[in-house]
Backbone bond lengths (Angstrom), bond angles and torsions (degrees), N, CA, C in turn:
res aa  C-N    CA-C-N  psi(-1)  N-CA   C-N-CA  omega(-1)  CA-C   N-CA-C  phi
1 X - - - 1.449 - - 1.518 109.77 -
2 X 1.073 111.12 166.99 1.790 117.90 175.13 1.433 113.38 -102.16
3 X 1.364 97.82 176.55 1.264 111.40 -146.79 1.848 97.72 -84.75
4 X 0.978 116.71 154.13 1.899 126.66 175.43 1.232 135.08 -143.78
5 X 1.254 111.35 117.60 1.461 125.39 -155.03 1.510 93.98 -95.56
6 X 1.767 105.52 139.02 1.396 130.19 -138.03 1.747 81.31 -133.74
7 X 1.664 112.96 144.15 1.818 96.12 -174.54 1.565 60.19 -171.67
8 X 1.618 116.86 129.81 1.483 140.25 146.25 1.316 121.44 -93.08
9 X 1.325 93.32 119.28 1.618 125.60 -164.41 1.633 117.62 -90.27
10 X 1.366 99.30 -26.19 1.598 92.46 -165.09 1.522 95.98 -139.81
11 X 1.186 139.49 -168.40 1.465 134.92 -155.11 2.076 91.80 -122.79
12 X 1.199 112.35 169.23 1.255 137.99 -173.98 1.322 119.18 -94.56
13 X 1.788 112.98 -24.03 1.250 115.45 -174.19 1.530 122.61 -70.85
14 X 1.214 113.60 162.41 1.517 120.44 -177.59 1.808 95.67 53.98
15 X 1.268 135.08 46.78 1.837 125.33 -179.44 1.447 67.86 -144.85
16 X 1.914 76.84 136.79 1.943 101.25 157.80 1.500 114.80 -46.84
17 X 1.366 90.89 164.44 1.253 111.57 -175.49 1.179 129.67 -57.52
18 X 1.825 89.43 -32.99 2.086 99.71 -168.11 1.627 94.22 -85.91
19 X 1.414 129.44 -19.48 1.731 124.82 170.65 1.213 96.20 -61.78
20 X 1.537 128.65 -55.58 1.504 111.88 -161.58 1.516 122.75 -61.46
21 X 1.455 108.31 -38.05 1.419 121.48 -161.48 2.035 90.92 -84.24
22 X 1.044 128.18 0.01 1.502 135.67 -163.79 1.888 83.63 -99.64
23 X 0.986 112.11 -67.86 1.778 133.05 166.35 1.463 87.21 -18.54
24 X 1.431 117.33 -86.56 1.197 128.23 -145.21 1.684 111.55 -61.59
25 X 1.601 102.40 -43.53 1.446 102.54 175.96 1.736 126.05 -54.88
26 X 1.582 98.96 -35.82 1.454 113.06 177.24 1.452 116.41 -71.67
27 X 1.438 111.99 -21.68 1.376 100.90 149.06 2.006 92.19 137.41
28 X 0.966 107.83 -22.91 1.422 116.10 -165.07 1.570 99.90 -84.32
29 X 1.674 99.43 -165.30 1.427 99.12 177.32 1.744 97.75 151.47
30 X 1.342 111.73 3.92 1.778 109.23 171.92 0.975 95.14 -142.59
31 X 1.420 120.52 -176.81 1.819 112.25 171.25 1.333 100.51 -112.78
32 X 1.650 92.84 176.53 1.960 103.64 -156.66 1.778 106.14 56.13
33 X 0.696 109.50 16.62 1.946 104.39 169.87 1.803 98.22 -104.00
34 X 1.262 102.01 129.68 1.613 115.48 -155.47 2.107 87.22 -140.56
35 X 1.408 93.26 126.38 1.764 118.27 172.37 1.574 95.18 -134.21
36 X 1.390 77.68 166.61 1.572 108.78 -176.33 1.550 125.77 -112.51
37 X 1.226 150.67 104.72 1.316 127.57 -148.65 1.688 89.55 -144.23
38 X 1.493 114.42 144.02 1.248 110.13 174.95 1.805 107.04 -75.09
39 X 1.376 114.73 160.52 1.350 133.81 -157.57 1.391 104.52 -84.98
40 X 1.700 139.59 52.83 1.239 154.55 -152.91 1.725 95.67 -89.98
41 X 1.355 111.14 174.21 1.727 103.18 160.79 1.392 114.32 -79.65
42 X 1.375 125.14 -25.37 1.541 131.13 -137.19 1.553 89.41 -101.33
43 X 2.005 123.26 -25.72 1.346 119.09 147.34 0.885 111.94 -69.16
44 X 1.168 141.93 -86.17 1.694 151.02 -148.97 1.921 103.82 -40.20
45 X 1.862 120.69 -21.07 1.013 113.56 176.49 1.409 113.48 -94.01
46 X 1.567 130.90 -6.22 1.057 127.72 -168.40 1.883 102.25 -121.49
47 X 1.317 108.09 2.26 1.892 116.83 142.35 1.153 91.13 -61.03
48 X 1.644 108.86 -77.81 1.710 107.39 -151.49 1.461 125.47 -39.99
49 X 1.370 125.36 -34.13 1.732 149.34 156.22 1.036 116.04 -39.86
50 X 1.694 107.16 -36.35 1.959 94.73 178.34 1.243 91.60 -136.46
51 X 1.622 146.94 51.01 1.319 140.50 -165.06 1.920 93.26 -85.63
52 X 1.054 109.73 -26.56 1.433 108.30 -170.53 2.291 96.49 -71.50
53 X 1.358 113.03 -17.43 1.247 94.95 -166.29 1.677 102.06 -94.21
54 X 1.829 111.09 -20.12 1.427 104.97 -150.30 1.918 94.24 -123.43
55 X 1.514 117.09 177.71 1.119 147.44 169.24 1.186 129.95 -74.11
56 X 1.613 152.19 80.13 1.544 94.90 -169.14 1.864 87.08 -131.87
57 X 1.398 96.63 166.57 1.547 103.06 -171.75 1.629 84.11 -138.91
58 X 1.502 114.78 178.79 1.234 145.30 175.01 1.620 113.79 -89.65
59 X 1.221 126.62 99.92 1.424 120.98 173.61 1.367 121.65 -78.14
């Protein structure tokens, strides 16, 4: 798969615990903070978990 650019959009506060620590693993954790992660399942399921907080496009 290709590569996917990861960009947090909305803030962490007041969101469970397992969104935040999902945040944190993917690499982010402020907004406008943007990573790159290849397009695996074990990513693509832990977008889907916080898709409402983050960005993601195709790099």
């Amino acid at each position: 798969m290709g590569k996917i650019r990861v960009t947090q959009v909305k803030s962490d506060i007041k969101r469970p615990s397992d969104q935040k620590a999902t945040l944190v693993a993917l690499g982010l954790g402020r907004i406008n903070k943007t990573v790159e992660h290849e397009g695996t399942p074990q990513i693509m399921g832990m977008i889907k978990k916080v898709q409402h907080l983050v960005k993601t496009e195709t790099a």
